[in-house]
C-alpha positions in Angstrom: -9.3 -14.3 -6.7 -6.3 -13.3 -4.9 -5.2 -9.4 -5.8 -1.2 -8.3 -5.1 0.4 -5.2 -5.2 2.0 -5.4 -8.9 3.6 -8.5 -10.5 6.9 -7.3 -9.7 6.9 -6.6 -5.8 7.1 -9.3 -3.4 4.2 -8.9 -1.2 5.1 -8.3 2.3 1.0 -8.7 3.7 -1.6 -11.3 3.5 -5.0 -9.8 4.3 -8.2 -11.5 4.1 -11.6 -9.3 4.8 -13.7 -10.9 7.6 -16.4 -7.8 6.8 -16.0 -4.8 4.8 -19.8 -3.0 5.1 -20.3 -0.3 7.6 -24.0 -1.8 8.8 -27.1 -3.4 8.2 -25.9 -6.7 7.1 -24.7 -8.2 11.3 -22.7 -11.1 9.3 -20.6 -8.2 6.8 -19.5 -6.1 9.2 -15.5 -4.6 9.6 -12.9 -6.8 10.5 -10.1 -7.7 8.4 -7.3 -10.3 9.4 -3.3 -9.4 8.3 -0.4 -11.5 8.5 2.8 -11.2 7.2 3.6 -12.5 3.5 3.8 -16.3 4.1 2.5 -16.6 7.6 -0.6 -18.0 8.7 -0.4 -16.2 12.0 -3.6 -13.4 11.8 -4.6 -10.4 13.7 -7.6 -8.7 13.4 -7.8 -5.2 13.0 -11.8 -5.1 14.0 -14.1 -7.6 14.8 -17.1 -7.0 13.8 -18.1 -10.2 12.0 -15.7 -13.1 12.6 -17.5 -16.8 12.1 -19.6 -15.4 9.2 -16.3 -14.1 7.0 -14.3 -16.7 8.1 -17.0 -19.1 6.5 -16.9 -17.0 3.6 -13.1 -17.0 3.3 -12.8 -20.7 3.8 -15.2 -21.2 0.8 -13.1 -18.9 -1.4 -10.0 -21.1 0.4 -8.7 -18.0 1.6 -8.0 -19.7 5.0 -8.7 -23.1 5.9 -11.6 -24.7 8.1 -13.4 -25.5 10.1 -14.1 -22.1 11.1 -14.1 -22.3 14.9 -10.7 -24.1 14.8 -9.4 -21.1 12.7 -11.0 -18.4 14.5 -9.3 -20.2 17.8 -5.7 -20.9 16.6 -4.9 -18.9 13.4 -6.0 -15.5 15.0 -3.6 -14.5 17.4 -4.6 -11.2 18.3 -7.3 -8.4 18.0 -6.6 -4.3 17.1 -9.9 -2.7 17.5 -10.3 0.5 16.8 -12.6 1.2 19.1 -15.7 -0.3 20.8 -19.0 -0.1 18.6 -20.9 -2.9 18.0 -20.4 -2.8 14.4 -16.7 -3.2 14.8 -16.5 -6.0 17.9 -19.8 -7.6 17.9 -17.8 -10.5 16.2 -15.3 -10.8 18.7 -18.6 -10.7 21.8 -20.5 -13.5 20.1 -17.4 -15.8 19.4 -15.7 -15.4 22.6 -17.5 -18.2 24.5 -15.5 -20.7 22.2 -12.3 -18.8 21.4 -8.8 -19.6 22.5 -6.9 -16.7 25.0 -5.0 -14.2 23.5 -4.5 -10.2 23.6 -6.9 -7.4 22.5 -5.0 -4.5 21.8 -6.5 -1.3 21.7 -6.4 2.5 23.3 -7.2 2.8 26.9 -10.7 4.5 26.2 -11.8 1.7 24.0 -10.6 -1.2 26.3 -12.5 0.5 29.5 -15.6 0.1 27.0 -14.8 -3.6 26.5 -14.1 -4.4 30.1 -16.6 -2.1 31.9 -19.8 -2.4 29.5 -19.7 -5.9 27.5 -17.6 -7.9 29.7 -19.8 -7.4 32.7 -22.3 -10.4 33.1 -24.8 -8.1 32.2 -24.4 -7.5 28.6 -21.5 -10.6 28.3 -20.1 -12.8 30.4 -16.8 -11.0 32.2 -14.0 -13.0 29.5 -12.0 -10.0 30.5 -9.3 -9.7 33.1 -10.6 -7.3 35.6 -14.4 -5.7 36.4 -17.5 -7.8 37.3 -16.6 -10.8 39.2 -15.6 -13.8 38.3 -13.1 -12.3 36.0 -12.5 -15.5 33.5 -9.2 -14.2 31.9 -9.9 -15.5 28.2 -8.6 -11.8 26.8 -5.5 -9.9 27.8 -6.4 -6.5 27.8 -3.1 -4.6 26.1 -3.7 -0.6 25.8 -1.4 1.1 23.1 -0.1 4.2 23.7 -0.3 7.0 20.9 2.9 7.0 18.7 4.2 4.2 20.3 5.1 0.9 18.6 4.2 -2.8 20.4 4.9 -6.0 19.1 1.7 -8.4 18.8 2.4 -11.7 20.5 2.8 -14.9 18.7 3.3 -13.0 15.2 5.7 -11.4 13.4 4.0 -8.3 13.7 4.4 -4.8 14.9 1.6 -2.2 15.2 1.6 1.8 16.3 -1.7 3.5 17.1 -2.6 7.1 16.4 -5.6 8.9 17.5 -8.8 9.5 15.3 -12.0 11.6 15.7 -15.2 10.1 14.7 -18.3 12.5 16.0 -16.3 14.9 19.2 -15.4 14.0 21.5 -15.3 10.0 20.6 -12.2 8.4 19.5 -11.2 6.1 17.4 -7.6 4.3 16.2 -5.5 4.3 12.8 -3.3 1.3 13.2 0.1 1.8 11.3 1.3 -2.5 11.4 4.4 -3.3 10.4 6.2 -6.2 8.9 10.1 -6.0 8.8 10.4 -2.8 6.4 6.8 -2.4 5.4 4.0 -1.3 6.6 0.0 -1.1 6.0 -2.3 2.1 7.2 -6.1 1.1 8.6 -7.7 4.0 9.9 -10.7 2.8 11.7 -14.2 5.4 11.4 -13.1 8.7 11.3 -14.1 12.0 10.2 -12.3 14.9 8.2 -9.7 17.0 10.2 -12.3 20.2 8.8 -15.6 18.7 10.3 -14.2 17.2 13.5 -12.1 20.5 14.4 -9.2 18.6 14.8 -5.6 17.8 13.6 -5.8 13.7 14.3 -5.7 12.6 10.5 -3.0 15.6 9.6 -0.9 13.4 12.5 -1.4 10.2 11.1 -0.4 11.9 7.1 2.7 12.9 9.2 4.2 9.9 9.9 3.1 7.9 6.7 4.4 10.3 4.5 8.1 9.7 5.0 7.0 5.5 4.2 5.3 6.5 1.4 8.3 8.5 -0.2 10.3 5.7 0.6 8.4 2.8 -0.8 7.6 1.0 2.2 3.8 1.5 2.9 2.1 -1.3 1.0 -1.6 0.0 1.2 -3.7 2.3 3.2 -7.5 1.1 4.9 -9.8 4.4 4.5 -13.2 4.4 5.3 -16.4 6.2 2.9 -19.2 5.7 4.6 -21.7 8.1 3.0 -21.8 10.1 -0.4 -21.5 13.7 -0.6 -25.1 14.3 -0.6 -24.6 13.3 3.3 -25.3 16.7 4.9 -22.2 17.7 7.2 -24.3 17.7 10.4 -25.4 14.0 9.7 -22.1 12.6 9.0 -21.6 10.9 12.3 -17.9 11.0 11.9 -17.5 9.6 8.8 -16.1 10.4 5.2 -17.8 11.2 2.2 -15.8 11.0 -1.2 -15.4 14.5 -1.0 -14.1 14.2 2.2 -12.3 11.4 1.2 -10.3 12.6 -0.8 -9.7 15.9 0.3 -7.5 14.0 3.1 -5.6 11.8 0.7 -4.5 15.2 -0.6 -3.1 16.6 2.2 -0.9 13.4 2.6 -0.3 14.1 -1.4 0.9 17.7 0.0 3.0 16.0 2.7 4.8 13.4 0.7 4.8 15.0 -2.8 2.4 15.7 -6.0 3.5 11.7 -7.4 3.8 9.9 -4.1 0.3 8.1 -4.0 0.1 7.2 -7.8 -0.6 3.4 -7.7 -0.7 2.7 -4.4 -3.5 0.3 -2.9 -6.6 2.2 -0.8 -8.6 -0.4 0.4 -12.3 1.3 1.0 -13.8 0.3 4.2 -17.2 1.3 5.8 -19.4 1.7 3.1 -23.1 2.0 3.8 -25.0 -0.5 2.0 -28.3 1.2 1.7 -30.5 1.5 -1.5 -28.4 3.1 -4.4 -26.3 4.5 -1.7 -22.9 1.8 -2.2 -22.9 2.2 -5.9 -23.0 6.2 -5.3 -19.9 6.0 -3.2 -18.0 3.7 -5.3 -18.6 6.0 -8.6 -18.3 9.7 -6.8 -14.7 7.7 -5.4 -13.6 6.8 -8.4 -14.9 10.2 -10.4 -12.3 11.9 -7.9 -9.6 9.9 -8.4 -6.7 12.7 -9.2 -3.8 11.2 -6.7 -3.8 8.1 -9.3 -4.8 6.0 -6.4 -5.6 2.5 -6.6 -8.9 2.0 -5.4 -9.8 -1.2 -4.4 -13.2 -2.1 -2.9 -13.0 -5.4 -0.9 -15.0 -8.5 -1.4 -15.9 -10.6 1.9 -13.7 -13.1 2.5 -11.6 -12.8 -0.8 -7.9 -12.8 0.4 -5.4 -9.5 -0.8 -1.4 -9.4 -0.7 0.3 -6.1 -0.8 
């Protein structure tokens, strides 16, 4: 099943969900490939299960197969977020047989990637620098906050912003951008009111204009826990509560009306017990913006 935006808009984003839970299951795990409308040139915005959801997504004939050959020549790139396993054990365990190309990331997270996988002692060193021999397979890129880069070999631009997710670790929101529009993916984060910090009200910040002016397609937000998640066991996460109490400050920013139909892909959930179906129903019984929640299927392609 292939979702769009509405009938009537031209989708300016192909996304197709490589992993969408937030644990447990290793082969389910975040990663989602974008490309622009009509492209077949993919990054990655997490990595936490590639050959699994790629497999998955060529069944649904999202992308084509084999999987290996797609992982090595349709993916051209990978935004991670930052550098827990559940968000780039993926990328680790495909490496030995994937083609070179760029990780793109904040400094912090690419130290991670270099200095403690990539070090013949967890990995085998496919970075650039650290542990000899250095192989060279990945291009390490940092992003600076608030700063636009290009992503080689795609259409595709991206800007990264600062998140909190359990002080003093960070994580990224990746704003990418295609021509005039533009998707949101926050990676794990908690609320600005739990982390003590103003990293999400940033990010609401610069959206807000796009959003008035019709150009941001969709926003990835993650929920990982329900509200019954007690505030000093959130991890730096959301809860629906939490949830939502962000949306509305980006309500505040870009007016009452501004989020009514738009696309919020929900990332992250836990998928314990009764604890996915929770989420999904205390989400949708606090849906006041007129959001449109979507909850992604693995491997089941999206256009906004």
């Amino acid at each position: 099943m292939l979702w769009h935006l509405t009938a009537l808009a031209q989708p300016a984003f192909t996304v197709v969900p490589l992993g969408v839970q937030g644990g447990l299951s290793e082969g389910n795990l975040s990663a989602y490939l974008v490309a622009a409308a009509g492209s077949a040139d993919y990054v990655c915005l997490d990595a936490g299960s590639l050959y699994t959801g790629v497999e998955k997504a060529v069944a649904r004939q999202a992308l084509p197969g084999p999987a290996t050959k797609t992982i090595r020549t349709r993916i051209k790139g990978y935004l991670i977020s930052h550098a827990h396993l559940d968000h780039v054990a993926g990328l680790l365990l495909n490496a030995p047989d994937d083609a070179p190309k760029p990780i793109y990331a904040l400094p912090g997270c690419l130290a991670t990637i270099q200095n403690d996988y990539f070090n013949w002692r967890a990995w085998p060193n496919f970075g650039p620098g650290g542990t000899a021999p250095a192989l060279g397979k990945y291009q390490l890129q940092p992003l600076a906050i608030g700063q636009e880069m290009p992503l080689s070999n795609t259409t595709l631009h991206a800007t990264a912003y600062a998140l909190s997710h359990g002080r003093p670790f960070q994580s990224a929101a990746f704003l990418v951008r295609s021509g005039r529009h533009y998707l949101l993916y926050l990676g794990d984060t908690g609320a600005d009111a739990v982390e003590q910090t103003e990293n999400l009200r940033t990010v609401w910040q610069a959206v807000a204009p796009l959003l008035r002016a019709g150009q941001l397609r969709g926003i990835f937000m993650e929920a990982s826990y329900p509200n019954q998640q007690p505030e000093k066991q959130l991890f730096g996460h959301l809860t629906p509560r939490l949830f939502w109490q962000e949306l509305a400050v980006l309500a505040q920013l870009a007016g009452p009306t501004a989020l009514r139909g738009l696309p919020v892909v929900v990332t992250h959930l836990k998928p314990t017990a009764d604890r996915e179906a929770t989420i999904r129903r205390e989400l949708e019984a606090g849906n006041m913006l007129g959001v449109r929640l979507i909850f992604p299927v693995q491997g089941e392609q999206l256009a906004f």
